[in-house]
TITORPA-186668 format. One record per residue (C-alpha): x, y, z; residue number from 1; residue in one letter. Coordinates in nm, 3 decimals, decimal comma. Layout:
N
+---------+---------+---------+------+------+
:    east :   north :      up : resi : resn :
+---------+---------+---------+------+------+
:       X :       Y :       Z :  NUM :    a :
...
+---------+---------+---------+------+------+
REM end
This chain:
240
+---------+---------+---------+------+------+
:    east :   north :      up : resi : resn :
+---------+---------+---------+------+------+
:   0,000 :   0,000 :   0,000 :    1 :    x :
:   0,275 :   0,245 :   0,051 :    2 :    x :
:   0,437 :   0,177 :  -0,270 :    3 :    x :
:   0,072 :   0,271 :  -0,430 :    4 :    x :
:   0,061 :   0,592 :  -0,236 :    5 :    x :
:   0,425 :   0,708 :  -0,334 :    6 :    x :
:   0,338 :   0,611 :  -0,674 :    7 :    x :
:   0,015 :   0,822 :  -0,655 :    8 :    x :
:   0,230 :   1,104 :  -0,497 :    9 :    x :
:   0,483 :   1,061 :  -0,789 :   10 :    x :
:   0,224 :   1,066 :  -1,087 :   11 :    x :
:   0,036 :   1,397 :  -0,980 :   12 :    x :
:   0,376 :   1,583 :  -0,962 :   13 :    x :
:   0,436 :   1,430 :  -1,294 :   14 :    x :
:   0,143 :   1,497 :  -1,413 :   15 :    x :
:   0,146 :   1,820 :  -1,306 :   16 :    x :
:   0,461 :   1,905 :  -1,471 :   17 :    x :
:   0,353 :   1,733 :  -1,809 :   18 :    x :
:   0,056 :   1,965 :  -1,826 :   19 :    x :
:   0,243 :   2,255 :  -1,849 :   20 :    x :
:   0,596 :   2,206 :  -2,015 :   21 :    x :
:   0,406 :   1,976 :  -2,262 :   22 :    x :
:   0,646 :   1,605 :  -2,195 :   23 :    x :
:   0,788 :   1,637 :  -1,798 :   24 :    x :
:   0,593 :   1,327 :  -1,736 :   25 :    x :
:   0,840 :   1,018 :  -1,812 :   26 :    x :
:   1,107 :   1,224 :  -1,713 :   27 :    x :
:   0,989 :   1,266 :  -1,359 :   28 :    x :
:   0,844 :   0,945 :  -1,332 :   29 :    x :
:   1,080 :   0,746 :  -1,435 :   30 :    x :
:   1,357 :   0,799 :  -1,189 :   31 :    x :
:   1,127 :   0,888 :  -0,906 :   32 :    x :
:   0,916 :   0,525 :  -0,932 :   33 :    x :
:   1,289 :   0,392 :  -0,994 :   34 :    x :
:   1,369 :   0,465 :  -0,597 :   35 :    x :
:   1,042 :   0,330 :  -0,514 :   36 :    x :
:   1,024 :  -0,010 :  -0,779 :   37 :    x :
:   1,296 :  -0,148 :  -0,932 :   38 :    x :
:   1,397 :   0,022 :  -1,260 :   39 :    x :
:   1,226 :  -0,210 :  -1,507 :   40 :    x :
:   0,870 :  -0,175 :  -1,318 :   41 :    x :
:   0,900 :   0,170 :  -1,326 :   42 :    x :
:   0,959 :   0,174 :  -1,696 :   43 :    x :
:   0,652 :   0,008 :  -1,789 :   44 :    x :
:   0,426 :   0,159 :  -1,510 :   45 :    x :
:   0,538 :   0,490 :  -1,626 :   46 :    x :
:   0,425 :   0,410 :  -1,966 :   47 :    x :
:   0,084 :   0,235 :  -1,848 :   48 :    x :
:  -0,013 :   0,520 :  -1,633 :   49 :    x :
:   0,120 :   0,795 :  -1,915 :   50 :    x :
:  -0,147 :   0,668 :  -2,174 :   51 :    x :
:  -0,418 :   0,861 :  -1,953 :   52 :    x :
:  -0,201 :   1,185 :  -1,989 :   53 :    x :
:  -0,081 :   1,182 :  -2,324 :   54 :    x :
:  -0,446 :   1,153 :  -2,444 :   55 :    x :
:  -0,565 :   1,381 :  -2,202 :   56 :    x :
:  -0,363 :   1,680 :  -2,369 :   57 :    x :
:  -0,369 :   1,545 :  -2,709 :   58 :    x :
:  -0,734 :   1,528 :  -2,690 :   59 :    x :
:  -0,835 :   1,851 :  -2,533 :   60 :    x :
:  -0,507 :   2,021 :  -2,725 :   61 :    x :
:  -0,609 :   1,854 :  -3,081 :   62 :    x :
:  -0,681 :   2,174 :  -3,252 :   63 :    x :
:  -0,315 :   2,309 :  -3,177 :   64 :    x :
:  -0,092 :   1,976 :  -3,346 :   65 :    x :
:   0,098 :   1,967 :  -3,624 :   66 :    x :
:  -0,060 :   1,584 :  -3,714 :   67 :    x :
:   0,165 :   1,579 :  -4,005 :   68 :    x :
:   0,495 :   1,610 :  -3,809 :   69 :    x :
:   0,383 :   1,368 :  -3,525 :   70 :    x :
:   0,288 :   1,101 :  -3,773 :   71 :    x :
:   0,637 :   1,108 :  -3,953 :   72 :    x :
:   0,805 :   1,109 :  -3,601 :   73 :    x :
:   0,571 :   0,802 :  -3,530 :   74 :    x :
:   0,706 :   0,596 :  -3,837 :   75 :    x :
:   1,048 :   0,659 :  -3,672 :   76 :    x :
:   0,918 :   0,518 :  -3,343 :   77 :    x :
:   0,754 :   0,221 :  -3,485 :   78 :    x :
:   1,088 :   0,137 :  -3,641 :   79 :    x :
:   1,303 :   0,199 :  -3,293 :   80 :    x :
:   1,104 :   0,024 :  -3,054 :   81 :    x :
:   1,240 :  -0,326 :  -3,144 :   82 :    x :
:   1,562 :  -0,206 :  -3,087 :   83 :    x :
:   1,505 :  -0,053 :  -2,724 :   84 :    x :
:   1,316 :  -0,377 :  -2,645 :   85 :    x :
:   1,632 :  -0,540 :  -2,699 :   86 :    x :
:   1,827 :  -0,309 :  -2,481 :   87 :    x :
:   1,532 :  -0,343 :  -2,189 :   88 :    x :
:   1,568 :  -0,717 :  -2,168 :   89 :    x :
:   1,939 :  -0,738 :  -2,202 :   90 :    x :
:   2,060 :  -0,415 :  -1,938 :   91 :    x :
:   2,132 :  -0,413 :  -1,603 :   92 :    x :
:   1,922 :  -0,161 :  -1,385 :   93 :    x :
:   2,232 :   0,016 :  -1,274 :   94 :    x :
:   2,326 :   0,049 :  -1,652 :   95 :    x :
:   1,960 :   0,130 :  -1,779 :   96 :    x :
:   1,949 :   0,370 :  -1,495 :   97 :    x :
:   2,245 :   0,574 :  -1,631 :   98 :    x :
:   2,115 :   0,554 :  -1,978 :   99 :    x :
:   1,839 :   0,728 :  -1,861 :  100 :    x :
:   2,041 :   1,018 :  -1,700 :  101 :    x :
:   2,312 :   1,028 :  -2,027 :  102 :    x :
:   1,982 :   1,078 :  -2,252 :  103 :    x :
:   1,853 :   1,346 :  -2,076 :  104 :    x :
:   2,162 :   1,518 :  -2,027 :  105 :    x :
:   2,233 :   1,499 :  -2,384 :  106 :    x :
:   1,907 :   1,655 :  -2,483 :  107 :    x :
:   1,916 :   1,938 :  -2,210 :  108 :    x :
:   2,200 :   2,033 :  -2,372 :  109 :    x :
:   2,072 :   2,062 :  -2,746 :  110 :    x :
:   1,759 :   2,292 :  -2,582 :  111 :    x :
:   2,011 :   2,479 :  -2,383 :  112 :    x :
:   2,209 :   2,578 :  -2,641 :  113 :    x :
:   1,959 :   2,649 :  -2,889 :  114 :    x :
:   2,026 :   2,421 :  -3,134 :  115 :    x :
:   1,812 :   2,478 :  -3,465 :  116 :    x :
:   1,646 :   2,143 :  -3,612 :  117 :    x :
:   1,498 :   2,143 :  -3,977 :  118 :    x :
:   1,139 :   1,958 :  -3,970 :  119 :    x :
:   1,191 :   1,719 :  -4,250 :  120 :    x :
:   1,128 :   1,357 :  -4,339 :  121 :    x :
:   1,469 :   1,248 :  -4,277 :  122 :    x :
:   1,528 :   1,445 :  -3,947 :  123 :    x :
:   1,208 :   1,385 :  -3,820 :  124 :    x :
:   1,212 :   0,969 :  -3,889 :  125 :    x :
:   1,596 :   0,948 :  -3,688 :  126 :    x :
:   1,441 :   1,209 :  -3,442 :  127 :    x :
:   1,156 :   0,943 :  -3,352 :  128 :    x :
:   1,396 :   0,633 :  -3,442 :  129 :    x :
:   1,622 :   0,726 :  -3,130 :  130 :    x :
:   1,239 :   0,816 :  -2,920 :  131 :    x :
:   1,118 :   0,500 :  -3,013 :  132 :    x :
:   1,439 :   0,252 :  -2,899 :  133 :    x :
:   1,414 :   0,496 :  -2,536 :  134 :    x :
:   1,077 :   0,456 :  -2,506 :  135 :    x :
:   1,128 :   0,091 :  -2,484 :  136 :    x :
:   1,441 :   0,056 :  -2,324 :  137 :    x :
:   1,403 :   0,325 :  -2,077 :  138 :    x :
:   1,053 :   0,488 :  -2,049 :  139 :    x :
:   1,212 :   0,828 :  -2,136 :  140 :    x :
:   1,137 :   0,878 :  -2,493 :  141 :    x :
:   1,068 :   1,239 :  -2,495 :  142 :    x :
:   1,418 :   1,422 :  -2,484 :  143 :    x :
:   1,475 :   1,340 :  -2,844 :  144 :    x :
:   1,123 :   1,508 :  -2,925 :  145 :    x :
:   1,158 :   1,755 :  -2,719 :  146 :    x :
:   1,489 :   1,833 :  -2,830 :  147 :    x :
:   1,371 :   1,845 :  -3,189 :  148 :    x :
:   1,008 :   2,036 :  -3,179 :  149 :    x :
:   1,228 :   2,339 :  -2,945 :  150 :    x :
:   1,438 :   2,348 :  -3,209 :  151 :    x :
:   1,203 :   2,361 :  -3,505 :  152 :    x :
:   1,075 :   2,683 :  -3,316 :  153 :    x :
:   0,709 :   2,577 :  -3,195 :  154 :    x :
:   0,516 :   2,781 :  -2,940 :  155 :    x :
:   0,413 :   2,651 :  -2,653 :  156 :    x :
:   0,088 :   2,582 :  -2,741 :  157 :    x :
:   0,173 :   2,396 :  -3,091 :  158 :    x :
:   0,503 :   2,221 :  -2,886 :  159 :    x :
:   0,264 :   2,064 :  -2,599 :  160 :    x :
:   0,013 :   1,949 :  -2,862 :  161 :    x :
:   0,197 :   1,809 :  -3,068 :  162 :    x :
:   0,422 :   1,635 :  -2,842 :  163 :    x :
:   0,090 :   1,475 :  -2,663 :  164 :    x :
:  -0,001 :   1,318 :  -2,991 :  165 :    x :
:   0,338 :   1,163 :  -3,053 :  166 :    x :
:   0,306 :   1,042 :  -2,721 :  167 :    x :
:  -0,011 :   0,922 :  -2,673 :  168 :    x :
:   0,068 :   0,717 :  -2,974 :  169 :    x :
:   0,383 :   0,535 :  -2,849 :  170 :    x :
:   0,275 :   0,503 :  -2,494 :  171 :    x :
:   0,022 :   0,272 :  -2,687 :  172 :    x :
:   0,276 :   0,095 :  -2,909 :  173 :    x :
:   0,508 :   0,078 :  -2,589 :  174 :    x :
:   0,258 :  -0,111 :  -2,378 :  175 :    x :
:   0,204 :  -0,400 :  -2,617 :  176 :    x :
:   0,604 :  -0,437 :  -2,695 :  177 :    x :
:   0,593 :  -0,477 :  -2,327 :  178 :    x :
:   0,309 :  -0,708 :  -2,309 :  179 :    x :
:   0,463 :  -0,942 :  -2,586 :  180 :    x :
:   0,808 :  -0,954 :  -2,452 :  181 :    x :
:   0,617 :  -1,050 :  -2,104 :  182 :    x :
:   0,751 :  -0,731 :  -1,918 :  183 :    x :
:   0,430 :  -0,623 :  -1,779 :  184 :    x :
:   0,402 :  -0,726 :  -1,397 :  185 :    x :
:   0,134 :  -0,694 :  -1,140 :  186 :    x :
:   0,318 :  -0,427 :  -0,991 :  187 :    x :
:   0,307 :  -0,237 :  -1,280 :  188 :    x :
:  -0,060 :  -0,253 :  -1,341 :  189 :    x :
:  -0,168 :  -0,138 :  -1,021 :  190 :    x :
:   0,071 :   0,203 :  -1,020 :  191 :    x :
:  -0,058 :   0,229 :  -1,402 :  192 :    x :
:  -0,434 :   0,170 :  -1,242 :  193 :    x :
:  -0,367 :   0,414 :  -1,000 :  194 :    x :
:  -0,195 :   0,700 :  -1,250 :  195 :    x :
:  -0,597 :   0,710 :  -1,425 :  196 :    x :
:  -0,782 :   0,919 :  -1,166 :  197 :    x :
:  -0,472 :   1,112 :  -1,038 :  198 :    x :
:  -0,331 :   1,245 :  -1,364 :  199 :    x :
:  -0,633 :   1,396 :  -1,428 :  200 :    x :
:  -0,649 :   1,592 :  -1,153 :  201 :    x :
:  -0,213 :   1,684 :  -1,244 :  202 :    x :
:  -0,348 :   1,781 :  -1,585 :  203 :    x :
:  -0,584 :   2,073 :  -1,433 :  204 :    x :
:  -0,358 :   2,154 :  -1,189 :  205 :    x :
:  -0,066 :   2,161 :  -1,456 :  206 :    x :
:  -0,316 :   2,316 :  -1,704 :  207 :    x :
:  -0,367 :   2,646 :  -1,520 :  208 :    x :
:  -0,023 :   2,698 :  -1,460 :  209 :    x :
:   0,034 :   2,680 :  -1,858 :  210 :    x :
:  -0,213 :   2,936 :  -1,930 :  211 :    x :
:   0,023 :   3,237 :  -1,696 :  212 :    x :
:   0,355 :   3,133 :  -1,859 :  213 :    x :
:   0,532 :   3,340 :  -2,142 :  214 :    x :
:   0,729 :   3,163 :  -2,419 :  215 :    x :
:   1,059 :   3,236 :  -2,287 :  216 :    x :
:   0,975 :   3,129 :  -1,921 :  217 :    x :
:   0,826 :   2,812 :  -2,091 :  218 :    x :
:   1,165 :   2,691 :  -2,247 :  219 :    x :
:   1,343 :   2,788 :  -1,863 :  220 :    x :
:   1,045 :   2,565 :  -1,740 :  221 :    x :
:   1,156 :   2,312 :  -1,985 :  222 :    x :
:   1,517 :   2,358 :  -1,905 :  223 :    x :
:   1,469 :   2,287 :  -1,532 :  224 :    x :
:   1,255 :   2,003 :  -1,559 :  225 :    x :
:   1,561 :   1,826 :  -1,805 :  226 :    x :
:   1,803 :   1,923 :  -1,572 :  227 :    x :
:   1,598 :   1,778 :  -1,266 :  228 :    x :
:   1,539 :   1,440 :  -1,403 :  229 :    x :
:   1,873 :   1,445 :  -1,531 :  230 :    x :
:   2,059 :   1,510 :  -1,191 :  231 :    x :
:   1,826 :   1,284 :  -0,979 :  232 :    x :
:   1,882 :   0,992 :  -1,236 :  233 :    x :
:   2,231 :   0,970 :  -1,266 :  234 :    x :
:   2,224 :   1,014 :  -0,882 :  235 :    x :
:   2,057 :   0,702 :  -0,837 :  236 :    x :
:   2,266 :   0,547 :  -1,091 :  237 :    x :
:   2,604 :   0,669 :  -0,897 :  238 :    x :
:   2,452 :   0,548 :  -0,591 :  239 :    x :
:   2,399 :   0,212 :  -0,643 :  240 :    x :
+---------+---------+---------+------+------+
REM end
């Protein structure tokens, strides 16, 4: 019972922070459950109890997407997830713990500094290539996307969108690579049970906070919440 209540703890703050940066919530959940569960549970209840907040936003944020740009970044993803299967059932935690941390890292650093992606076919395909083999290796799939929609120049609005229909799609595909591979636990269902009601409640919260922020407070907000995950990752990595 305490595990579910940390978990439900974890999930609102993730929630909360997905709501209004647009992708926060792997990359709070994931480490956090990973002190709670051991690493591979946390990766696929993170993913189970995402699906409720990707198509939350994507949902009630349709009307701001690029659908063109999140379906070519899903092709990419489709073709990646094999390959991060592979990694999941082959790693170590301590090892898939620091992947976790090295990806984010590597990402904070490309929105950090700015750096200027073109939205084509090509880009877009290795973009959700490298999502897709994190998504199922490490439950973190979004620093590659949000790497690539900051640097395409999206508002918030059009960034959070679209991101939440990218998402909502490979949370999806995610679940049944786990389910086929024979990942999914009964620990994992429960925390993903639990995630339903409380990321709703995270996504109102989260929601109102979005509406106050600026554009160039939003990419500090998204800064922070890289840097977070990042640090807090690699901690418990260092630590055993």
């Amino acid at each position: 019972m305490s595990t579910l209540i940390a978990a439900a703890v974890i999930i609102l703050i993730a929630s909360t922070v997905h709501a209004v940066t647009g992708f926060g919530y792997a990359l709070v959940a994931t480490p956090l459950l990973a002190l709670t569960v051991d690493p591979h549970t946390a990766v696929v209840a993170t993913t189970a109890s995402a699906l409720a907040m990707t198509v939350t936003v994507a949902v009630r944020q349709r009307e701001h997407a690029e659908w063109r740009v999140a379906m070519i970044a899903m092709a990419g993803i489709v073709l990646g997830m094999p390959l991060g299967l592979w990694v999941y059932g082959i790693t170590s935690e301590q090892v898939l713990t620091v992947l976790i941390g090295i990806g984010v890292l590597g990402c904070t650093l490309m929105v950090w500094r700015r750096v200027k992606v073109k939205g084509n076919i090509p880009i877009l395909v290795g973009v959700g290539l490298i999502s897709g083999a994190l998504s199922t290796s490490t439950g973190t799939n979004g620093p590659p996307m949000v790497a690539a929609f900051q640097g395409m120049g999206y508002d918030p609005a059009k960034f959070r969108a679209t991101l939440a229909v990218v998402f909502a799609g490979t949370s999806v595909l995610s679940l049944i690579g786990f389910a086929v591979a024979g990942q999914v636990n009964q620990q994992s269902i429960w925390i993903g049970l639990v995630g339903l009601p409380v990321v709703q409640l995270g996504y109102f919260i989260g929601n109102a906070i979005f509406s106050r922020i600026d554009p160039d407070r939003f990419r500090k907000v998204v800064l922070l919440a890289l840097i977070v995950s990042a640090v807090v990752t690699l901690s418990s990595a260092l630590n055993g």
